[in-house]
BATORTI-971204 format. One record per atom (N, C-alpha, C): residue in one letter; x, y, z. Coordinates in pm, whole numbers, padded with zeros to 5 digits, always signed. Layout:
BEGIN
aXYZ...
# end
This chain:
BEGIN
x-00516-05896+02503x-00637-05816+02518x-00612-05696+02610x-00567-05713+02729x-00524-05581+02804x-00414-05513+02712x-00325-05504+02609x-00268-05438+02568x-00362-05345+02449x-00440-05415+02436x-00533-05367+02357x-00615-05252+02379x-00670-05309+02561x-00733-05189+02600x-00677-05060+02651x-00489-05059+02720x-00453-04987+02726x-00428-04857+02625x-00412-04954+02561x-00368-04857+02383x-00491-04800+02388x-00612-04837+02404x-00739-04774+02357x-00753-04634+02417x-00746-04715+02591x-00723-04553+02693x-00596-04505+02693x-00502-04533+02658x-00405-04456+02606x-00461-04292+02498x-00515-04327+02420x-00559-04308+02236x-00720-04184+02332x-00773-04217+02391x-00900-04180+02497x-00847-04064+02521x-00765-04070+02674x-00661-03963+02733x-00610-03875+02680x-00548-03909+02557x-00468-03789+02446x-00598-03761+02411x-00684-03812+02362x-00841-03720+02309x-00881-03639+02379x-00865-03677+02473x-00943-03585+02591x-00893-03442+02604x-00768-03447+02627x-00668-03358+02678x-00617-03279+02561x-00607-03346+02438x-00638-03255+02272x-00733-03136+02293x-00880-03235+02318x-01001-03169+02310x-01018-03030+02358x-00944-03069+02519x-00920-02932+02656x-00857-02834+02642x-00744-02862+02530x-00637-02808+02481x-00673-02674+02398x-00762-02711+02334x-00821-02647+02217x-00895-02508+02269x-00847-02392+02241x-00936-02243+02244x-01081-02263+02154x-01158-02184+02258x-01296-02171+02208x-01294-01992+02144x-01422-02027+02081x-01406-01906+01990x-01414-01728+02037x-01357-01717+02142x-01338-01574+02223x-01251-01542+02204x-01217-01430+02232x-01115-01306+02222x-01016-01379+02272x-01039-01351+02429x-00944-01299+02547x-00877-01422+02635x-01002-01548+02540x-00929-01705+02603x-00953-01736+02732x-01063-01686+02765x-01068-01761+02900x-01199-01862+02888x-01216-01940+02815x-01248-02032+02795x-01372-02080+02736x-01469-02003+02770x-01602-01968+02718x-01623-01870+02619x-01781-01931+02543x-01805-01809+02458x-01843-01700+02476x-01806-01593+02389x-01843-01448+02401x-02021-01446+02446x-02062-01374+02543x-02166-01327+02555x-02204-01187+02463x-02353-01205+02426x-02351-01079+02311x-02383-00947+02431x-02323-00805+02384x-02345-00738+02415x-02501-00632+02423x-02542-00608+02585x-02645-00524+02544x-02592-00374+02501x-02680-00314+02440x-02649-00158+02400x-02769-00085+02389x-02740+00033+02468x-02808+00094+02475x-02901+00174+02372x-03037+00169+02339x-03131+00198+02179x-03161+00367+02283x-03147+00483+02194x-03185+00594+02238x-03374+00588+02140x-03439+00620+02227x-03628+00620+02169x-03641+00751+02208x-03707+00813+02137x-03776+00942+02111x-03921+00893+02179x-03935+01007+02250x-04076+00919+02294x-04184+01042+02225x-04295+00950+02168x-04454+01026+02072x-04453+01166+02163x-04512+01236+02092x-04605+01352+02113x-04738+01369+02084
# end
C-alpha cells in the first residue's frame, strides 16, 4: 500500500510541475495573461 501511494505522489509531482511548466497564452512569457489594451477614441465634440 505505501508503494502505491508513493507512485501516486510520485504521478501528482510530475503533474504539478508539467502543469507550471506550461506557457500561458502571452507574447513575452512572463507568465500571465495579456491585459487588453486601452486606446485612445479621438470625439468631435457637437456644435
Amino acid at each position: 500500500m505505501l508503494e502505491l501511494s508513493l507512485l501516486g505522489l510520485v504521478f501528482l509531482v510530475a503533474g504539478v510541475l508539467l502543469w507550471w511548466s506550461t506557457d500561458s497564452d502571452d507574447d513575452d512569457s512572463s507568465g500571465g495573461l495579456l491585459q487588453p489594451a486601452l486606446v485612445p477614441v479621438r470625439v468631435q465634440p457637437r456644435r
